[in-house]
C-alpha distance (Angstrom), angle and dihedral (degrees) to the residues before:
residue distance angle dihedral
X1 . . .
X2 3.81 . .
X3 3.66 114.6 .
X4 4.20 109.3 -127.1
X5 4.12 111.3 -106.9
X6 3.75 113.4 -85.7
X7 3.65 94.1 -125.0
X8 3.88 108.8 45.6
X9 3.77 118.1 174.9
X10 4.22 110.0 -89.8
X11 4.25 87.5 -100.4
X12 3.52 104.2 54.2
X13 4.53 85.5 34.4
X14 4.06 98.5 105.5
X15 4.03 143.5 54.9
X16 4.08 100.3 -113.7
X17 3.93 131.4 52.5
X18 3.66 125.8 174.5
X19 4.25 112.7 -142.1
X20 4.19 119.7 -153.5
X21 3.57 118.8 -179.5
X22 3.47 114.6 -156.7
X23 3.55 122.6 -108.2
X24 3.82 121.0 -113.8
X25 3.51 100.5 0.6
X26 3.64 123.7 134.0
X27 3.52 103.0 -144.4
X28 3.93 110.3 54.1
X29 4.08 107.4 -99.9
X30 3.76 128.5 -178.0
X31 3.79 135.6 -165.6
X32 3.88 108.1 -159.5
X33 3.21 117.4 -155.3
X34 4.54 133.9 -162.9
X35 3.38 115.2 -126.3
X36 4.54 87.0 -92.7
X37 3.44 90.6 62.1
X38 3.58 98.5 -96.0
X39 4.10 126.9 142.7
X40 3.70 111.5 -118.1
X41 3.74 97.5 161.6
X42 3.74 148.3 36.5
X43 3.88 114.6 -167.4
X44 3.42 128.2 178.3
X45 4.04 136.0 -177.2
X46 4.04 101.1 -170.3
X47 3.72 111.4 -143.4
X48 3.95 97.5 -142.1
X49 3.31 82.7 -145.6
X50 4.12 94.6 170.8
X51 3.54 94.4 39.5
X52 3.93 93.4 45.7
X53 3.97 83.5 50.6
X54 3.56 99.1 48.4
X55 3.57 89.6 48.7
X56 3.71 91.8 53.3
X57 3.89 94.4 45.1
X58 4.06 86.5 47.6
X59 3.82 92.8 54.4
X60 4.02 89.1 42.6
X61 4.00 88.5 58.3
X62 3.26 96.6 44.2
X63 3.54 101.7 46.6
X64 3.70 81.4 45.5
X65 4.00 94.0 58.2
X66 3.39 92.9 48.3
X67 3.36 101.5 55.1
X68 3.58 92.4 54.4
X69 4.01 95.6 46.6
X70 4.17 79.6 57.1
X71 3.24 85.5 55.5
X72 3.61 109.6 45.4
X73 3.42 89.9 52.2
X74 3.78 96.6 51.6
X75 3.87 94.0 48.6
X76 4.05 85.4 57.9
X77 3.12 100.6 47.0
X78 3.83 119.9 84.4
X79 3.64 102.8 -162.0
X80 4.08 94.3 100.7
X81 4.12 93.3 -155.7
X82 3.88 91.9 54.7
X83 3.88 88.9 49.3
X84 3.30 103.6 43.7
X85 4.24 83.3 49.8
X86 3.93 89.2 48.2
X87 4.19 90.8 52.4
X88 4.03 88.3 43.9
X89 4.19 87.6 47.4
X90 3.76 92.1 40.1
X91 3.87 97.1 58.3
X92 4.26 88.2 47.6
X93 3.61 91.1 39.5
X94 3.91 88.9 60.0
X95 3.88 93.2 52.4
X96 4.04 94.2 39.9
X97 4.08 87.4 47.2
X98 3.68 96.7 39.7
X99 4.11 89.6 53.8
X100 3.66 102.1 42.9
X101 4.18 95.0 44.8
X102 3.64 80.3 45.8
X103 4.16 96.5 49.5
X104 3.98 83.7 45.3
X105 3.41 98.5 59.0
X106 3.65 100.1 30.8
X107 3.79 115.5 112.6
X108 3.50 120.5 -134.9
X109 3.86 124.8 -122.7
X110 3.75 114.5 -130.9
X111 3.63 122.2 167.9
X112 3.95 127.3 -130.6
X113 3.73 141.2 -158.5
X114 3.68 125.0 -142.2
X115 3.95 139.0 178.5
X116 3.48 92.7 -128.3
X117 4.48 144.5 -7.8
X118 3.71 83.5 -93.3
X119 4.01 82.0 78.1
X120 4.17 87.6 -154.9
X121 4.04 94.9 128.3
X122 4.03 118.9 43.3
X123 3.88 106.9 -150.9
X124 3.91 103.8 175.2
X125 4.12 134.7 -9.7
X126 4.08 130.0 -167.7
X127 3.82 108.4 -145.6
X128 4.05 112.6 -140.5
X129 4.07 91.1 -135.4
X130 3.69 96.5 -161.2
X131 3.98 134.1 41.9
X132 4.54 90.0 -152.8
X133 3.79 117.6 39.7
X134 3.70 113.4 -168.5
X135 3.65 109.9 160.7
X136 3.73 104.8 -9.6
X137 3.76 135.0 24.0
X138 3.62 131.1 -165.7
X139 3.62 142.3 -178.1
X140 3.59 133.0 -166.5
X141 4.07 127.6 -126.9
X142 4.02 123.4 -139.8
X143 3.49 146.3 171.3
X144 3.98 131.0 -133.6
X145 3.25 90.9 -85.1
X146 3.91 99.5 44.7
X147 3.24 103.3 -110.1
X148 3.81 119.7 146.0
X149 4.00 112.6 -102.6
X150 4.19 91.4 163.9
X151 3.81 155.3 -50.0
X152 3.93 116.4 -106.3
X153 3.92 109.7 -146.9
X154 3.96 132.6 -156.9
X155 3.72 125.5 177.4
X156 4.11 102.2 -166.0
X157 3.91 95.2 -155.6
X158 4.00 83.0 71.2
X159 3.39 83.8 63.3
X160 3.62 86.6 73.9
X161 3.98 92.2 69.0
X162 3.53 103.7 13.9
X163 3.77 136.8 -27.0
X164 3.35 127.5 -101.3
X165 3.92 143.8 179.8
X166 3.65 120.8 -163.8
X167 4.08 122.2 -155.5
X168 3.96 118.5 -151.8
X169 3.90 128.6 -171.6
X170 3.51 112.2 -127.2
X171 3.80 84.5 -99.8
X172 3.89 78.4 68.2
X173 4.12 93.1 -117.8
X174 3.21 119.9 144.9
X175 3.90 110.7 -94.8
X176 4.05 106.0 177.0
X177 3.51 138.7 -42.5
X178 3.83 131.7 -118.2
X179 4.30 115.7 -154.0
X180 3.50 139.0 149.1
X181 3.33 113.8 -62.0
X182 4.26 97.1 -115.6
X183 3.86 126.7 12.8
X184 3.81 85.1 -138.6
X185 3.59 100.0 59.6
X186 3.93 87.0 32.0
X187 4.29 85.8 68.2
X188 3.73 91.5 38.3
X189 4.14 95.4 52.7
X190 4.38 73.1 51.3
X191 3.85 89.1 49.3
X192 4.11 105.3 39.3
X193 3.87 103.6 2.2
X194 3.77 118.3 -134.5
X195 3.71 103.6 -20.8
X196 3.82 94.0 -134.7
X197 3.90 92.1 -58.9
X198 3.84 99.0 -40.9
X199 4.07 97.2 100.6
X200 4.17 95.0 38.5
X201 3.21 118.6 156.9
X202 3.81 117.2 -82.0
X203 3.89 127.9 169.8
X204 4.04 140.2 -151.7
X205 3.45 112.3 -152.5
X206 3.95 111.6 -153.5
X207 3.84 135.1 -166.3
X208 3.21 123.3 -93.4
X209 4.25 113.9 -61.7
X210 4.00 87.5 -24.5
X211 3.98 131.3 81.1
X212 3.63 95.0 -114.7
X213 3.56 108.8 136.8
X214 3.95 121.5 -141.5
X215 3.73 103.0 164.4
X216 4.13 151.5 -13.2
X217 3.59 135.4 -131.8
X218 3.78 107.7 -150.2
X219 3.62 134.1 179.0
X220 3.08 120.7 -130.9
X221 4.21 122.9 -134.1
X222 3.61 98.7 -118.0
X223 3.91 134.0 119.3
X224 4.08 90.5 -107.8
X225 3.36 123.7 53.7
X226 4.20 105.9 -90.7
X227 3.89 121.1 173.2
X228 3.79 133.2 178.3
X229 3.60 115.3 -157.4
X230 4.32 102.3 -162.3
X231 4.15 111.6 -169.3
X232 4.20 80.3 168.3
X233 4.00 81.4 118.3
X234 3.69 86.5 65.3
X235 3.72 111.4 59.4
X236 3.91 96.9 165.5
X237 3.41 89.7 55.5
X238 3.31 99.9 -130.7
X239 3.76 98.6 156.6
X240 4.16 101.3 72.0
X241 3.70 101.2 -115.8
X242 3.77 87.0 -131.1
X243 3.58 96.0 57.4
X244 3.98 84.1 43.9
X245 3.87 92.6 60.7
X246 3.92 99.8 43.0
X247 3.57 84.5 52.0
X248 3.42 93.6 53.0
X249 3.93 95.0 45.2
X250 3.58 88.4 46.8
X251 4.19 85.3 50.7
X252 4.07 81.9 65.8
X253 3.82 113.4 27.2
X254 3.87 89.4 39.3
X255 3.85 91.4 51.8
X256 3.06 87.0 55.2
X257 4.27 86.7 -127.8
């Protein structure tokens, strides 16, 4: 594994960082917080929400107009076979029109770091790498200057058992994984959900292909959403602490929690 540069930047320097998301905003917003109290970090994953709509609406329309084209066409025409084939290709052509002019407009939802609210220096982003996630999703880590720290990993049919984040080097080895914290309380979140806050979601995050543990990301029982992300298992800071808090914002906003 990759030992963390010597000389990080003051925000990401220390093993414990405590995540707030803000409360009744629609674009995902966190405070972070050191272990005094004191903000560190502003991050924000804007929603889009108007673009995201409009893009929706645009694919709805057009869908819409080409389903009635197809059938216009196949109510004038008198060859029944054609018609019938027009009406069949109308009703799929709406779906596969509606989802593409959809995709094409869609915005994607990357997630940035910044010193402060003022949102005047950019510190760290996580690229969303793909608009449609069926049975994987990924999303790709970078610096201020763009250069490639790693790729965060999900399969969603581990979510079946218990769910789990992998993160790669940009080598593509396999850095540490992120999963539920028990496989016992994984299957009974599966069986009886949450249990009014007393099975939330809390993840071990372990080194490389072995079990060693080298931090948590726990949520904490409050109202708001309030996470502590502890790396104090990893004194050599191995795990880059800026690959350690993408993860763990990507352990929230890419729950969808």
């Amino acid at each position: 594994m990759p030992i963390a540069p010597a000389s990080l930047d003051p925000a990401f320097d220390r093993d414990q960082f405590l995540l707030r998301q803000k409360f009744l905003a629609i674009s995902e917003k966190y405070d972070v917080w050191d272990a005094e109290g004191n903000t560190i970090l502003y991050i924000e994953r804007p929603a889009h929400f108007l673009r995201n709509l409009g893009a929706g609406l645009a694919g709805l329309v057009a869908g819409l107009v080409t389903f009635i084209l197809l059938i216009l066409i196949a109510s004038v025409l008198s060859n029944r076979t054609i018609s019938v084939f027009l009406i069949i290709l109308a009703t799929f052509g709406w779906i596969a029109v509606n989802f593409i002019v959809t995709m094409a407009l869609y915005q994607k939802r990357h997630v940035t770091f910044y010193r402060d609210n003022s949102k005047q220096e950019r510190l760290l982003e996580i690229l969303q790498d793909k608009k449609v996630e069926w049975i994987t999703t990924t999303y790709t880590v970078i610096d201020a200057s763009g250069q490639l720290l790693a790729r965060l990993r999900k399969n969603y049919l581990f979510d079946l058992v218990r769910k789990r984040w992998q993160c790669l080097t940009p080598e593509g080895n396999l850095l540490c994984v992120a999963k539920e914290d028990s496989l016992i309380l994984a299957l009974l979140r599966r069986l009886i959900g949450v249990f009014f806050g007393v099975l939330r979601t809390n993840f071990v995050i372990c080194e490389g292909t072995s079990q060693r543990l080298i931090g948590t990301f726990n949520r904490n029982f409050t109202l708001l959403d309030r996470y502590v992300l502890d790396l104090s298992a990893d004194p050599e800071r191995r795990l880059d602490r800026r690959i350690a808090v993408a993860l763990g914002v990507i352990l929230d906003t890419g729950e969808r929690r």
